[in-house]
N, C-alpha and C positions, 0 to 999 in steps of 0.2 A: 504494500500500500504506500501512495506516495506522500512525504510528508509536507504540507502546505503551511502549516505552523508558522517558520520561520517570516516566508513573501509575507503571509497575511500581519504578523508581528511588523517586517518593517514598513507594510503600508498604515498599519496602524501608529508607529512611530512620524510615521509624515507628514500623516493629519492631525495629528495634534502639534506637530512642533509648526504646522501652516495654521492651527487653530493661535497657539500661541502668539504668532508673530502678532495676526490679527487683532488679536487683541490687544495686547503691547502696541501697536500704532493707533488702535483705535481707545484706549487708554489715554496716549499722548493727546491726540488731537481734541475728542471732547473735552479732557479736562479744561485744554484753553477754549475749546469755543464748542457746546451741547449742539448748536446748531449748524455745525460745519457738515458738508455732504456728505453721503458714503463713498464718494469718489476720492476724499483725500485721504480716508484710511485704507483704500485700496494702491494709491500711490505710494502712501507711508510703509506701507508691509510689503510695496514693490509682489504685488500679486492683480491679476486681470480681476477688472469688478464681476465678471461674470463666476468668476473661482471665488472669488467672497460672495455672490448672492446664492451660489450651492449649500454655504452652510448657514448661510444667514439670509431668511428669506425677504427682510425689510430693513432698514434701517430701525426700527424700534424691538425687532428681534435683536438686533446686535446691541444696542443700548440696555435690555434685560440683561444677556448674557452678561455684558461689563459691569452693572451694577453689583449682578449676584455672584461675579469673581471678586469684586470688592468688597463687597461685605462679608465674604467667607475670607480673604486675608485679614480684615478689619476682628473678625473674630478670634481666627487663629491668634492675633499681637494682643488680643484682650485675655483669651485662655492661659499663654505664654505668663502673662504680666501674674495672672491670679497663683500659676503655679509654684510663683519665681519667689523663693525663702530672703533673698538680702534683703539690707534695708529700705525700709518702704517708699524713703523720697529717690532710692536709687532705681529700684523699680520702678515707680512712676516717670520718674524723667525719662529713662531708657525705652519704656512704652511708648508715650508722647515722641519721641525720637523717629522711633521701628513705623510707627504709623503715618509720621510726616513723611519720610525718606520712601514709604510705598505708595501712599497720594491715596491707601483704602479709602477710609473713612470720607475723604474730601471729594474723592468721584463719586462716590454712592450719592453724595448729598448734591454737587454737583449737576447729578440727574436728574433729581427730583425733581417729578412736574414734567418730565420731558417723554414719559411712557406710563401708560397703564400699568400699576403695577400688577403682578400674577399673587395666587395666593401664597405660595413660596417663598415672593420675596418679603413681601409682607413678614410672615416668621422670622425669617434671615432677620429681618431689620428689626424685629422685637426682639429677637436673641440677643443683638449685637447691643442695642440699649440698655436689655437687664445686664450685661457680662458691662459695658463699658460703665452704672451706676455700680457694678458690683469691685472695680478696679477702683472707684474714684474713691467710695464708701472706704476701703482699705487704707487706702492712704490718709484718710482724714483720721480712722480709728488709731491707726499708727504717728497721730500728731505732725503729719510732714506734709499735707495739705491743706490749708485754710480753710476753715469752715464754713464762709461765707460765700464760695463759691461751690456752683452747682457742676456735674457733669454738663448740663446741655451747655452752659458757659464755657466751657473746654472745645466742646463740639463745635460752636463759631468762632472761638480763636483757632482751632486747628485748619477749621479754614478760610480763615483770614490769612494764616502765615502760607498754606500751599498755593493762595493766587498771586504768591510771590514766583515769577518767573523771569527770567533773564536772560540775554545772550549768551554764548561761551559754553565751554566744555560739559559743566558740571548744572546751567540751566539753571542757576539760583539757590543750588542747594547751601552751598556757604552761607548766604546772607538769609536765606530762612532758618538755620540751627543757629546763627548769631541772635536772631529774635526770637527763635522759639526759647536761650537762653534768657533772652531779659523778659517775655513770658514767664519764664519757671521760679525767678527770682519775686516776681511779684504774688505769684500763686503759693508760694512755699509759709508753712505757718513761720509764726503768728499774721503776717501780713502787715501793712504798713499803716493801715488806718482803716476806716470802713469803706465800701465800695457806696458808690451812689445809688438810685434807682433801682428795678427790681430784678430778679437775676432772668434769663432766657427761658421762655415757658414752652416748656414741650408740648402743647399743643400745636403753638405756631410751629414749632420743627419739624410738626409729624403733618402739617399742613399742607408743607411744602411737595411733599408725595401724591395730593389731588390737583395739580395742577393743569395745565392747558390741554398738553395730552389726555388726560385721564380724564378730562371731563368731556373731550369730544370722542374718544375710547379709539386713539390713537391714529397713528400715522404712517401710511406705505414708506 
């Protein structure tokens, strides 16, 4: 009998490192602009658009797919952080770190508004909110994060600092860990005085997910 194992293993090896690319260009490109064509994530991964609409049958297929990779890396850096024994402000910053440097958390959000979501992702994004209050609550019980700041308050500095992008090699990353540092220095207890006004309400966050898209039940 002849064995087919191997062929079928390396074409399965190609579509996913062709899934991969896909994504990674189409990662880059949303995150600067939700509304940029499917034509220039097909230029970006240097793949014919007709080989990206094979596994992607719309543009709001491929915006699903990217959300629900980002919220599943966004999770994996939340479970890491809960696992992780050092010290608690060391953990946290290193968190805060892991999840700026992969832009999870900031493209899911990002997207928001820009597709219907499924009920999948839905879960995905309440998992990632109980795990990401369940990392913040650590840190505060552990005294090495101010009290007066909320999770959802992290979630719009986190991405405040990732719509830091720039020219050159590295695309901004220097100068966003330079701020996510004078971030960390503000957030770390006792804190330097009291914060104004009221902290980010998770309703308006999770609002963000009924947006244009979702309300006209999406777009070719």
């Amino acid at each position: 009998m002849r064995n087919t194992e191997g062929p079928l293993s390396g074409r399965r090896r190609e579509a996913a490192r062709h899934d991969a690319e896909i994504l990674d260009a189409a990662r880059e490109v949303f995150l600067g602009n939700p509304a940029a064509p499917v034509s220039e994530v097909a230029a970006r991964a240097r793949v014919g658009i007709s080989a990206l609409y094979r596994r992607y049958a719309s543009k709001e297929d491929l915006l699903r797919e990217l959300a629900r990779d980002g919220l599943v890396r966004y999770i994996a850096e939340l479970e890491a952080a809960l696992a992780d024994d050092r010290d608690p402000w060391t953990v946290y910053a290193d968190c805060l770190a892991r999840i700026l440097d992969g832009g999870s958390q900031a493209l899911a959000q990002r997207l928001a508004g820009t597709f219907a979501p499924t009920p999948d992702l839905t879960e995905l994004a309440k998992r990632a909110g109980m795990l990401a209050a369940e990392v913040h609550r650590k840190a505060q019980l552990g005294k090495a994060l101010r009290e007066d700041v909320t999770a959802d308050d992290v979630v719009l500095l986190l991405e405040t600092l990732s719509a830091i992008a720039m020219p050159g090699d590295d695309g901004g990353r220097a100068l966003r860990h330079r701020y996510l540092a004078l971030f960390l220095q503000a957030l770390r207890a006792p804190g330097a005085g009291p914060l104004p006004g009221h902290a980010a309400d998770p309703a308006e966050l999770a609002a963000r997910w009924r947006g244009e898209a979702a309300t006209r039940g999406g777009t070719r």
